[in-house]
Structures are given as C-alpha cells and as structure tokens.
N, C-alpha and C positions, 0 to 999 in steps of 0.2 A: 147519277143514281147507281145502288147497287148493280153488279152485273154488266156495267155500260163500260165500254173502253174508251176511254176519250181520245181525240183526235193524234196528238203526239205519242200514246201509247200503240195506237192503231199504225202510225207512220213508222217505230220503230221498228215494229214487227214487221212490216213491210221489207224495209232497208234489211233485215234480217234474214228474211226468207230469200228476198233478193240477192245478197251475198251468198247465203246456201248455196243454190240457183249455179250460181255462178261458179264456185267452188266447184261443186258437183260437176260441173262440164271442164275445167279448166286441171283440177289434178283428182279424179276418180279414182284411182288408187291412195290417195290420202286419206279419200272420204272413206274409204272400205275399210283402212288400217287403222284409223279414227272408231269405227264401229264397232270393230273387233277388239279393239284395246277397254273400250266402256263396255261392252259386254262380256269382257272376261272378269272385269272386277265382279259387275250385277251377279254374272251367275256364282264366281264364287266364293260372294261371298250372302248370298239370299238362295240358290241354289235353282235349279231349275224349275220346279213351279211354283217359286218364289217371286222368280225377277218377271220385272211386266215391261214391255217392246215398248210402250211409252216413256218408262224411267229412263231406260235406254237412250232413244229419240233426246228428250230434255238435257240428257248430260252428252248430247254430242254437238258436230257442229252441222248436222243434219235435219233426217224428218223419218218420222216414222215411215213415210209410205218410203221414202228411198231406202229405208231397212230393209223392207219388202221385195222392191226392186232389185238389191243386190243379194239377197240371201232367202228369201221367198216364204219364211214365216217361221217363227222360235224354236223351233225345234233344231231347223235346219241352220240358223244361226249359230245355236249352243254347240253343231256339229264341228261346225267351221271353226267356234274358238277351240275346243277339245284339239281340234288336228293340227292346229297353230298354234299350241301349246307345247306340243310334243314336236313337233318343225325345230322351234324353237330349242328345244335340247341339243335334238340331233346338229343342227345347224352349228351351237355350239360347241358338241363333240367333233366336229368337221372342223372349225378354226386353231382348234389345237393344232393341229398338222404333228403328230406323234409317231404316227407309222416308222419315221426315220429313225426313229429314238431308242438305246437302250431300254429293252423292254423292262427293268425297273423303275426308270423313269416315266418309262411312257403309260405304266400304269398307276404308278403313282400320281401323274400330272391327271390323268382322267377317275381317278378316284378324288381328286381336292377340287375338280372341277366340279365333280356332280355335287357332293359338298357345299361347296360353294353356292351354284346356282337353287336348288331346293333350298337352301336357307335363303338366299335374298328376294324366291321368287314363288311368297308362301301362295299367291293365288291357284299356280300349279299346284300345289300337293291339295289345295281345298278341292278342285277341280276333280281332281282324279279320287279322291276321297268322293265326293258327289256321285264319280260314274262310276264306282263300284258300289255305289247305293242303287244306283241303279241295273245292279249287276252287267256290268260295261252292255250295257241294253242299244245304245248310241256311236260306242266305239265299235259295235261288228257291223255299222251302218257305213263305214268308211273302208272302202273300195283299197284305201294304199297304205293304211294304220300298220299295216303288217310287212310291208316291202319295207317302208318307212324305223320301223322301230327293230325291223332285222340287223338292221345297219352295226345299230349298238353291240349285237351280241359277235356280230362277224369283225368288227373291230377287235374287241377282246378275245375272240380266236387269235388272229393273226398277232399280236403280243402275249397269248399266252404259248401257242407255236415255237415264235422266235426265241423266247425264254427255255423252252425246253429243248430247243437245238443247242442254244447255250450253257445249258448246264446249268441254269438259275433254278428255274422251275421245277417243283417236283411232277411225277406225272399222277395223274387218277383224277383232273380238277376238269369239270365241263365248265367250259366259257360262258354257258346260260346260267348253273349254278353262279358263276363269281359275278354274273351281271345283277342276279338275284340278290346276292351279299351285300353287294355297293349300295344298291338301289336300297335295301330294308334300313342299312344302317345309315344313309344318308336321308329316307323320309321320314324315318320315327323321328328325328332329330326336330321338323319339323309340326308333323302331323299329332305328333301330343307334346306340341310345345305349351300349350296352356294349363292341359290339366295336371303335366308333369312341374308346370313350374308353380299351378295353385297350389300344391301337396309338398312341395320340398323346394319352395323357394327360384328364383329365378336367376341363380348366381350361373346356370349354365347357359344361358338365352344373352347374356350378356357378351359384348366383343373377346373380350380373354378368355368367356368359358367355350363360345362356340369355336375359338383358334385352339382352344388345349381338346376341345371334341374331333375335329378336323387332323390334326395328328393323330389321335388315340385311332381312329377311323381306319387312316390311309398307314398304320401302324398293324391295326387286326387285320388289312385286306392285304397285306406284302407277306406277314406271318404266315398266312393260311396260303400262299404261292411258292413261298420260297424253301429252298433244299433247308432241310433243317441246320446244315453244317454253315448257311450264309446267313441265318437268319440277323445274327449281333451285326451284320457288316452291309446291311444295306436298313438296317430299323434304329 
C-alpha cells in the first residue's frame, strides 16, 4: 500500500543506518569532512536560508541528528564551512613554500596560485559572495577568521620587504593594498563569470582564455611592484 515500506526496503535501510553507525565510530573525522564537503556545495550553492540540514543529511553518508551532534544546528554549520573555506586558501598559500624565493617569483607563484585556485574553486567565491550578503554577519562570529586570514597579508609583506631590499620593488605599495589587487582581480574572474560570459560570450571562461587571463593577471600585479626601469625584464 501506499506509504508502506516493505520489508526488503525496511532491511536496507537498516544495513544502512547500521553502516552509518559504524562509520561514525570507526573514522569521525571522515564523517565531519564528509559533512562539510556536502554542506559547502548546499550552502553555496542555494545559499543560507536556502539549504535545509535534511538535504544535507540525504546527500552524506550520515544523519541528520549526527549533523547536530557534530556541528549543533545550521547556522553553526555554515560557520564551520565559511572557516574551512578560507583554511583551505591559506593552507594552500602555506604549501607553496616561497618565502625562500626571489621575491619576483615568489610573488608571482602566489598571484597564479590564487588565480588558480578561485577559478577551480567556484564554491568559494559563491560562498563569500553569500557572506557579504550577509554583510560578513557570520565571519565576525569566528574567534580565529582574523589570526587566520592575517597570515596572507604578512606573507606579502615579507616578499614585498625582500624586493625592496633588492632593489626590485618600488617603495609607497602597502602589502594589504596588493593583497587587495590579487584578491579583486583574481575573484571577478570568477564571481561574474556568468553574466560576463551571457553578455560577451564565453571565449574567456574557457581553458585558453582563463591561461591568457592568468598572465594578463600575474602580468598587472608585477607592473604595479616593479622599479619602472625592471618592468620589460621580469613581464
């Protein structure tokens, strides 16, 4: 009858929960990276009072109530992905290992990086698009957002320092301005990729035009560093 679960669907769902169950005690940190990975898509891509802790639940290998359990109800979730979003950058500004580098290169490798990563990793920029919708309402609810995302600008101090010991660098350029440069022209890239490419076509969204943007990029952020007399010899 309608509404009725029959006995083999009843048994799956058992063996299912069962596994959960199981999982959930055996690698707890799967299940949390697992959670957070389906709730970065929901949120952004339905946005926050969009996405529902059920949808959630359904597309992991969990349950709602251990949503709960590990992250204590939606809001505090969407916190969690927000701050593991932004982990994730820095994390990858941290594997670069550039500090040793000719500061030409070492700012060039972290201008094709961020490049890089905001184009492959459009969830982020919908993300952060979202919490300045909600005028970052969320991100001053996070205790380390700011130790955390300091990191980036104290990075490009110490390469744009080095540069000017060197003689590359011109001086007057604050490290928060040029993190600001990066950051704008590497998320418009992104963040109006659709209704730039409904209006003038999508020839730049495609692999050749986002590698000839990615130079032009890491091309305007060296110009606007470099002594005007080096500029032909490192662009």
């Amino acid at each position: 009858m309608k509404g009725q679960i029959s006995m083999a669907d009843a048994s799956t769902e058992a063996r299912r929960i069962g596994s959960s169950r199981q999982r959930w005690k055996q690698d707890p940190a799967g299940v949390r990276a697992n959670i957070l990975s389906v709730a970065r898509e929901e949120f952004s891509t339905n946005g926050l009072s969009g996405t529902r802790v059920d949808d959630i639940a359904a597309k992991t290998a969990t349950s709602k109530r251990m949503i709960y359990y590990y992250f204590g109800d939606k809001d505090a979730l969407y916190r969690h992905v927000l701050e593991e979003a932004y982990r994730e950058v820095r994390a990858g500004e941290d594997a670069l290992k550039i500090d040793h580098l000719p500061p030409v290169v070492a700012l060039r490798r972290l201008t094709e990086f961020t490049f890089d990563h905001h184009s492959r990793n459009p969830a982020f920029i919908r993300l952060v698009m979202i919490e300045n919708i909600h005028n970052a309402h969320y991100l001053e609810q996070l205790p380390e957002i700011g130790s955390l995302n300091k990191a980036a600008v104290e990075r490009l101090e110490r390469i744009y320092r080095k540069g000017l010991a060197d003689g590359v660098f011109r001086a007057g350029i604050a490290p928060l301005e040029l993190h600001w440069q990066i950051s704008a022209l590497s998320f418009f890239n992104v963040s109006n990729r659709a209704t730039f490419s409904g209006i003038f076509g999508d020839s730049l969204s495609r692999p050749s035009g986002q590698k000839a943007l990615k130079a032009q990029v890491v091309d305007m952020v060296l110009r606007f560093v470099l002594q005007p007399d080096l500029i032909g010899d490192h662009t």
